[in-house]
C-alpha positions in Angstrom: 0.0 0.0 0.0 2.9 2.4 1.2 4.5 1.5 -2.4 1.5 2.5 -4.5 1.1 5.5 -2.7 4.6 6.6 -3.4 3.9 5.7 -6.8 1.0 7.6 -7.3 2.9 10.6 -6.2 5.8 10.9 -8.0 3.2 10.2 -10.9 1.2 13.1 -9.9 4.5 15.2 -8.9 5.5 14.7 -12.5 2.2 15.4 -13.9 2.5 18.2 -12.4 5.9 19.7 -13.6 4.8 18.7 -17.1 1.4 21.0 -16.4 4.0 23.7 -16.0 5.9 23.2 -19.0 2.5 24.1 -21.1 3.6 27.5 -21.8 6.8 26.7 -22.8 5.6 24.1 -24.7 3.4 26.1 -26.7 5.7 29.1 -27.4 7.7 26.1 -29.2 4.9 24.1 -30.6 5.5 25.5 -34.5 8.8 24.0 -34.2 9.3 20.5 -35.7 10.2 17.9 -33.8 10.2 14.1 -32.6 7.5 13.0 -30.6 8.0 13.4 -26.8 6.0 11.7 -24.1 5.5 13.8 -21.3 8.1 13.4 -18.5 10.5 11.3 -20.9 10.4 13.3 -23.6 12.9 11.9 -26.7 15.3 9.8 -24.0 15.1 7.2 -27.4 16.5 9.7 -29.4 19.2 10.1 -26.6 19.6 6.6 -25.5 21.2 6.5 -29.3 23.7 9.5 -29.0 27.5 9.3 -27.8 30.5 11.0 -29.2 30.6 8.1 -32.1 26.9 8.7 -33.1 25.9 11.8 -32.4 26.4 13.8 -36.0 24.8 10.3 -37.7 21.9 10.8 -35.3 21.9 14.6 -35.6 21.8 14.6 -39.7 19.0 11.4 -39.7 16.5 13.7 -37.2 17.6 16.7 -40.0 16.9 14.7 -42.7 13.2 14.3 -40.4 12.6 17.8 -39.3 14.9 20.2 -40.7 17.4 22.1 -40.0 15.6 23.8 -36.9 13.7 21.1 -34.3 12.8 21.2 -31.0 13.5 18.3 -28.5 12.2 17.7 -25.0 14.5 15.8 -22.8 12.7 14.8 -19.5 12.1 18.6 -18.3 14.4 20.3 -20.1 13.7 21.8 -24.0 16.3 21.6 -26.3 16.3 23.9 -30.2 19.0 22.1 -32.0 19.7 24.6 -34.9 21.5 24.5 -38.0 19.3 26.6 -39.6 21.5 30.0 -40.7 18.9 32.6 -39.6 18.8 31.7 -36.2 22.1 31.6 -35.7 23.1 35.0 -37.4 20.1 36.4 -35.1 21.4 34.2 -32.0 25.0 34.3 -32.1 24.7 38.2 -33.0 22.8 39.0 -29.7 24.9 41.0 -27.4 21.9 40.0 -25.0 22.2 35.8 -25.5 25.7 35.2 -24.1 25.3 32.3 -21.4 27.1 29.2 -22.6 25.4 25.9 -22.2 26.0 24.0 -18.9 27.6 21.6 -20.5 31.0 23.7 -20.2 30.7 23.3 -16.5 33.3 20.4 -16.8 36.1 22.5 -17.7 35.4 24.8 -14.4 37.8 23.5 -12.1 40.5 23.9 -15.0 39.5 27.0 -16.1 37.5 28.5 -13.4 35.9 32.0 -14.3 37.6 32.4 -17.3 37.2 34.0 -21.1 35.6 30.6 -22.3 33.3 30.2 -19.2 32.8 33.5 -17.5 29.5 35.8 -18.8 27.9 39.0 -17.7 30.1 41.9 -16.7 33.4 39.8 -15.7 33.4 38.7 -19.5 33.1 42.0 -21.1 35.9 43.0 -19.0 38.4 40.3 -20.0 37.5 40.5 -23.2 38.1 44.3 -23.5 41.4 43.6 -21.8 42.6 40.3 -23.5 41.7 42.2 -27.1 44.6 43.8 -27.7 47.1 40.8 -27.6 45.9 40.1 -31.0 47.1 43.6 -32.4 49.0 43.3 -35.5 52.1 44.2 -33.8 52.3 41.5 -31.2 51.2 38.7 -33.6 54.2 39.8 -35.5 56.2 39.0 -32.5 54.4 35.5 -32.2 55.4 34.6 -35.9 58.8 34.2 -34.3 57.6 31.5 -31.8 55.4 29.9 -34.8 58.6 29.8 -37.1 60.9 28.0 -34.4 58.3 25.6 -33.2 57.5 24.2 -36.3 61.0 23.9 -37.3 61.4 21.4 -34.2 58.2 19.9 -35.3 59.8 18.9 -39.0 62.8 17.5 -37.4 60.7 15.6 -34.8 58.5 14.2 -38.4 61.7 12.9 -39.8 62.0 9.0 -38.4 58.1 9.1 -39.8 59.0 10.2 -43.1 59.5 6.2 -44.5 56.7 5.9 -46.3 54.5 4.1 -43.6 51.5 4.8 -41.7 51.2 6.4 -39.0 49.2 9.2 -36.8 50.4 12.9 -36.7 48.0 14.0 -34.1 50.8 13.4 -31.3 53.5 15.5 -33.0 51.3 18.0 -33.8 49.5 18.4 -30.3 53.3 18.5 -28.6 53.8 21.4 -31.2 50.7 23.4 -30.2 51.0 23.0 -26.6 55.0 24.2 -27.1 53.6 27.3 -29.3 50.7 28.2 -26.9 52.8 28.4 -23.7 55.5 30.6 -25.0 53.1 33.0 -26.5 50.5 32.8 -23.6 53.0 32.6 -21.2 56.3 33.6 -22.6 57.9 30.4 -21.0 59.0 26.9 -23.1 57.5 23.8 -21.8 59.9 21.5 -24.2 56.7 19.2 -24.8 58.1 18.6 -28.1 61.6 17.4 -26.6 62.1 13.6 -25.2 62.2 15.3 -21.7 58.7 16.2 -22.1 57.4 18.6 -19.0 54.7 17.3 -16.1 52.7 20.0 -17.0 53.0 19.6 -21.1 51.7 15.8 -19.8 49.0 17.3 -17.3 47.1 19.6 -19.8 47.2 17.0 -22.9 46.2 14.2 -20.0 42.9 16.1 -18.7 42.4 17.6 -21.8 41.2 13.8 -23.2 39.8 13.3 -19.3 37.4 16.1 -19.9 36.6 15.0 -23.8 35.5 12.0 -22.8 33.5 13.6 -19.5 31.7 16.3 -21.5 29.5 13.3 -24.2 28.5 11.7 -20.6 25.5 13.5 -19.3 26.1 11.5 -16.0 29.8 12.5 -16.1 29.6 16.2 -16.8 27.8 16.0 -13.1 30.7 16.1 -10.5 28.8 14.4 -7.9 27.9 11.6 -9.9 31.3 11.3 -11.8 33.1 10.8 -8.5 31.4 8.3 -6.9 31.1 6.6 -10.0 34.9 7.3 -11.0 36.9 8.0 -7.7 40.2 7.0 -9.2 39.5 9.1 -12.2 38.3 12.0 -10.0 41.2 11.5 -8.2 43.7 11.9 -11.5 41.8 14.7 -12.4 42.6 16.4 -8.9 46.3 15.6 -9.3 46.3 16.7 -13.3 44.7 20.4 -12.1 46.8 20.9 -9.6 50.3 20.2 -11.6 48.8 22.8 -14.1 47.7 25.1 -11.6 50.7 25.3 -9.4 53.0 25.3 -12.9 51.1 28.4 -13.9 50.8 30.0 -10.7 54.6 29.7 -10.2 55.4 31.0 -13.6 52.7 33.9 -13.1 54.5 34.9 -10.0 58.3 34.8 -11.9 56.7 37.1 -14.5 55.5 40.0 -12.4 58.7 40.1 -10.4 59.9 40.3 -14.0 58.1 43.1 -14.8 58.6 44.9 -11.7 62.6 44.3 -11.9 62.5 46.1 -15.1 60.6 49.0 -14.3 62.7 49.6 -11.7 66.0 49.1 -13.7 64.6 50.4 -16.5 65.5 47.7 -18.9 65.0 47.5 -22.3 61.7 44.9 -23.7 64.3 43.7 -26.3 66.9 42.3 -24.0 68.2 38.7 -24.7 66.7 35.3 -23.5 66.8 35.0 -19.6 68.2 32.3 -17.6 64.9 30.2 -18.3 65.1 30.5 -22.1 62.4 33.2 -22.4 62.4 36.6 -24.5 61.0 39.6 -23.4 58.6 40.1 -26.1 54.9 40.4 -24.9 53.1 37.7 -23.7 49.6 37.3 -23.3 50.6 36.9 -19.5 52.0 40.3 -19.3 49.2 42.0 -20.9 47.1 40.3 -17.8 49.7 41.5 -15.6 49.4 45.1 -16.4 45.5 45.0 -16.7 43.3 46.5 -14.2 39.6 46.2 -13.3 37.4 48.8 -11.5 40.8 50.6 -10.8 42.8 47.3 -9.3 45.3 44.8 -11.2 43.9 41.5 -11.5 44.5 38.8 -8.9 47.2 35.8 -9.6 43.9 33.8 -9.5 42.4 35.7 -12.4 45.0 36.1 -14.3 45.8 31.8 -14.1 42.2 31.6 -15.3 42.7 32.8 -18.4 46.5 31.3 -18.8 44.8 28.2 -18.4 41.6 29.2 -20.7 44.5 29.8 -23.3 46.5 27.0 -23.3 43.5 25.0 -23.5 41.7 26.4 -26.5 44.4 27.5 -28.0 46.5 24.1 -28.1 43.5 21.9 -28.5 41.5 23.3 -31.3 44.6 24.1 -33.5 45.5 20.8 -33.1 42.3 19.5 -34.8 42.3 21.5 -37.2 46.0 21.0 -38.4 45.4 17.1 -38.2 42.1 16.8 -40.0 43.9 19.1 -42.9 47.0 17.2 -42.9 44.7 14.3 -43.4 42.9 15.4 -45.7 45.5 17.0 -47.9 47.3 13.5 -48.2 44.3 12.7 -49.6 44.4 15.3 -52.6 48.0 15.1 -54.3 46.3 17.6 -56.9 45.7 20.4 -54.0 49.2 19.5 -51.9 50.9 19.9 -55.2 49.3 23.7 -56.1 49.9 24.6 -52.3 53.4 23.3 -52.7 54.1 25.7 -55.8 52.8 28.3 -53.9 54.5 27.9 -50.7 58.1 27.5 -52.8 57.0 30.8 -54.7 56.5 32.3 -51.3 59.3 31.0 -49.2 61.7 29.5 -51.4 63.9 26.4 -50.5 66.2 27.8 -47.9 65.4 26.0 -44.3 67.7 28.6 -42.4 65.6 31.9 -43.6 63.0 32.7 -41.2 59.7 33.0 -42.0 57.7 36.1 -41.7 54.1 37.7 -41.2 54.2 38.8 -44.7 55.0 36.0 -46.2 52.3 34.1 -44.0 50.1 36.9 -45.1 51.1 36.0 -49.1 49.5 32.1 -48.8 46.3 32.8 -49.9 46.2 29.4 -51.9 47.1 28.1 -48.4 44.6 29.7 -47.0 41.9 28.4 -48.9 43.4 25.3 -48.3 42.7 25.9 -44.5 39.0 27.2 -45.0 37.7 24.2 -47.0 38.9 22.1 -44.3 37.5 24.1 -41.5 34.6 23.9 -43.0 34.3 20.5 -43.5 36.1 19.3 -40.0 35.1 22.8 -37.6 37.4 22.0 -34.5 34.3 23.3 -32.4 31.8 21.5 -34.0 28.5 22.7 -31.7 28.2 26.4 -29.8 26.0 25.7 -26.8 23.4 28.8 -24.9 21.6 28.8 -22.0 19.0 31.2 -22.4 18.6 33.6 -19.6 15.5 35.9 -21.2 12.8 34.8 -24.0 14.3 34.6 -27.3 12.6 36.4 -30.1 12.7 35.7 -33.5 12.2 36.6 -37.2 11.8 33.7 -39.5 11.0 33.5 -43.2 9.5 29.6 -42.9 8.3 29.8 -39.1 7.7 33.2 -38.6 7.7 35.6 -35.5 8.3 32.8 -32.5 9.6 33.0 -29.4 12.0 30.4 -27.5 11.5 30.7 -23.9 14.0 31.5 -21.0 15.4 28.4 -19.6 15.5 26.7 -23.4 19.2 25.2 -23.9 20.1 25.7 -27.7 22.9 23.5 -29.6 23.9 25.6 -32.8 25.6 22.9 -35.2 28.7 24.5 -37.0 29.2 21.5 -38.4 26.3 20.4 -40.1 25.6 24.4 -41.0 29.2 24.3 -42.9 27.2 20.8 -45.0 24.3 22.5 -46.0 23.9 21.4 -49.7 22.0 24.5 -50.5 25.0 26.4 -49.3 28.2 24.3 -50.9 27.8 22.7 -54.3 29.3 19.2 -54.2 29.3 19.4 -50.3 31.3 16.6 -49.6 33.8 17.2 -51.5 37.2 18.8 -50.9 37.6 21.7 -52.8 39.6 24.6 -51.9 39.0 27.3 -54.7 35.2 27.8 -53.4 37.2 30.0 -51.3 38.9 31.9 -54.2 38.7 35.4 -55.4 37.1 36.8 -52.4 34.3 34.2 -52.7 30.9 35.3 -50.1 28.6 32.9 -49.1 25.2 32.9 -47.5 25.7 34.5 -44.0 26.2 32.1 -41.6 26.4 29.5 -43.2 30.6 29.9 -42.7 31.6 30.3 -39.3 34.3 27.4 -38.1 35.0 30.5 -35.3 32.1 31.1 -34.4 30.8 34.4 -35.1 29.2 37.4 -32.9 30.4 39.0 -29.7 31.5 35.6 -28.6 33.1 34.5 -32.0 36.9 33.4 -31.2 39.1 35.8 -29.9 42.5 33.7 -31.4 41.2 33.2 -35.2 43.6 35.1 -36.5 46.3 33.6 -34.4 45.3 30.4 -34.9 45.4 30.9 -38.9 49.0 32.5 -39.2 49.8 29.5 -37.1 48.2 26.7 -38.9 49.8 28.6 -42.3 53.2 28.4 -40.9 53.1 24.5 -39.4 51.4 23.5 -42.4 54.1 25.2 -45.5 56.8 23.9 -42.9 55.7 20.2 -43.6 54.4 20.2 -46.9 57.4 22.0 -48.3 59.6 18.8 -46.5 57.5 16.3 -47.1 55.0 14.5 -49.2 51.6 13.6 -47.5 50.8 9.9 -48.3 47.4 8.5 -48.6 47.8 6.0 -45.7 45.6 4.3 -43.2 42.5 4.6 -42.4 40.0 7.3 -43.4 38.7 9.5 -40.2 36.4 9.1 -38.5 34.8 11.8 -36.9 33.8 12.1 -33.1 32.1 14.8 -30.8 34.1 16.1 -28.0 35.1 19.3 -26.6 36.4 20.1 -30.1 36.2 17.5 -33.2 38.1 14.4 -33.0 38.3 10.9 -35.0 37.8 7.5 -33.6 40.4 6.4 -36.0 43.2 9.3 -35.4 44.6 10.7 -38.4 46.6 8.5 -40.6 48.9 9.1 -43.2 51.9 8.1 -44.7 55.3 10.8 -45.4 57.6 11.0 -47.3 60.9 13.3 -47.4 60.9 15.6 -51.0 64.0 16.4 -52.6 65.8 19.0 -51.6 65.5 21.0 -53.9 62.2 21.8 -53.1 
């Protein structure tokens, strides 16, 4: 009797929450969509997704409903969009700026920082961390990009026999060595055999919170450590080897800076003891920030440190490996690039490479586009609305998506819209030629908006030099297995990225 009383009342306490949700569900009702049983709602639909099958599931329910559908899971509504006039109208609101929960994972790691942080503390860090990106400090950076991927040919050379293999690694230990020296003006060697404990940390938690943030269970702390003590307990040890690295080197740089405004030294002395130049760092732009009148805490400033050598290690890497791939895969396109770069750069190893001449690969970087679009390293942009979203659109109308709605806008399956790209699947770098425009929206492997990616331009001078590095040394092979692509944090492939390479003459 006691048993089928409690039953009865979690039936009517759920009857009841679903009696709530009629507004909401009416303000969403001209939306396509599966059918959703009250208090489940479409947990088949979900039941079906993990990082391996989420985009097949995604395009079969587009394929279904369109491009713009609305999806109830237990309580909670979901709009999954890749429809490019919500997006423009969303990801252009200064007012819609709450990520998704989902990017809780990274909080420990990250804490308040750029990626994570909203409301007034975002504005301000992003009005501060702006002008890193200034012309004349990327200049500065093409320095780092040039060495770096010097190291990262010579480390390719033992692979360069013809056989398959997978250049994620090599090209992860690169990023990681590029992003710390310009974030933090300090070398981490992660591309040297003596590889550092934090160089390991970051790429270790990096696939830790990957594979947490497909889990809904997992992306819950609670649940994920009594579930995964051992796991939680690497986790612990991973953040606080990256914490207490940056911390320490956060604490070297201000006494830094304060030594040389009292000496009065030049920002163009030589390397220090510790192998770092003085040229500007995004730490010491942090270090001379202030906020309501007071310079940013260590804690702050680590935040975004560890925001940057996150994003900008991880994404890059992506994207360099899936074009890498992909290029070995087109001879055609690797040989026109290869022209170019020669034409550009010429054969000599020992001449350094410049901004302008990064600046003269447009081949190349068409090249780079057609695989961003086809392989976005941030695949999906999650919001959390805080307020009612309205809308303007030309099949649905006026419509309204209510406060509390979480809304998943699919970069990737936007960038594969057939009535966007002509031969869609395909490979094809001059669709970026001559200035080419498409369809607003319908391009954004950053992002777009207020909260498009700070680092784009960064992260393409980078990928231009790493990439003319290796193609000009070697030949991309058609090797191994095709990718396979997964949804994490940033896009990934269940089958790495395999190629084979091959050392070109030299005198090319």
């Amino acid at each position: 009797m006691l048993l089928l009383l409690l039953v009865l009342l979690l039936v009517a306490a759920g009857w009841l929450i679903h009696r709530g949700q009629a507004e909401r569900r009416r303000a969403v009702a001209n939306l396509p969509g599966p059918i959703c049983p009250p208090l489940l709602g479409a947990l088949h639909i979900m039941y079906r997704m993990n990082p391996k099958t989420f985009l097949k599931v995604s395009r079969e329910n587009m394929g279904k409903y369109g491009n713009l559908q609305r999806v109830w899971i237990l309580n909670r509504l979901l709009v999954m969009s890749a429809d490019p006039e919500i997006n423009e109208q969303l990801l252009g609101s200064q007012e819609h700026l709450v990520k998704h929960p989902v990017y809780r994972v990274l909080g420990q790691w990250l804490g308040n920082g750029l990626l994570l942080s909203d409301g007034k503390v975002w504005h301000q860090r992003r009005k501060i961390i702006t002008p890193t990106f200034h012309f004349s400090i990327l200049e500065q950076f093409v320095e780092v990009f040039d060495h770096q991927s010097n190291i990262c040919v010579e480390r390719l050379a033992p692979r360069a026999n013809g056989r398959t293999f997978d250049v994620y690694r090599h090209i992860c230990k690169a990023a990681l060595d590029i992003i710390a020296e310009t974030a933090m003006g300090t070398k981490i060697h992660a591309q040297a055999a003596d590889s550092s404990p934090y160089a390991e940390a970051v790429s270790e938690c990096t696939a830790l919170l990957s594979w947490r943030f497909m889990s809904v269970y997992l992306q819950v702390e609670l649940l994920f450590t009594l579930t995964h003590p051992h796991l939680k307990w690497r986790q612990t040890q991973l953040i606080r080897t990256m914490h207490e690295f940056t911390t320490k080197v956060i604490e070297e740089r201000r006494r830094t800076l304060e030594e040389q405004q009292r000496e009065k030294l030049s920002a163009t002395s030589p390397d220090d003891d510790v192998g770092r130049k003085r040229r500007m760092a995004l730490l010491d732009v942090l270090l001379q920030a202030s906020v309501d009148g007071r310079p940013l805490t260590n804690d702050e400033i680590r935040e975004e440190v560890d925001t940057f050598m996150f994003e900008g290690h991880d994404t890059t890497t992506s994207a360099l490996s899936f074009c890498l791939h992909v290029l070995a895969r087109h001879p055609q396109v690797q040989e026109k690039m290869l022209e170019e770069i020669l034409q550009v750069i010429g054969t000599d190893r020992s001449r350094p490479v410049t901004i302008r001449d990064l600046n003269e690969f447009k081949y190349l970087e068409c090249v780079i586009k057609e695989s961003l679009r086809l392989y976005p390293p941030v695949p999906l942009v999650g919001r959390k609305l805080q307020t009612d979203f309205k809308y303007n659109h030309s099949k649905f109308g006026s419509g309204v998506i209510p406060a509390g709605s979480e809304v998943l806008l699919g970069i990737y399956g936007i960038q594969r819209l057939p009535s966007a790209f002509p031969q869609v699947e395909e490979f094809i770098p001059e669709r970026h030629e001559n200035g080419e425009r498409f369809a607003p929206f319908t391009f954004i492997p950053f992002s777009a908006g207020p909260r498009n990616c700070i680092g784009q331009k960064f992260a393409l001078l980078e990928m231009k030099m790493m990439l003319a590095k290796i193609v000009r040394e070697y030949e991309l092979l058609p090797l191994g297995e095709p990718v396979e692509c997964v949804i994490n944090i940033v896009l990934r492939s269940a089958t790495g990225f395999q190629l084979g390479m091959r050392r070109r003459n030299e005198t090319q």
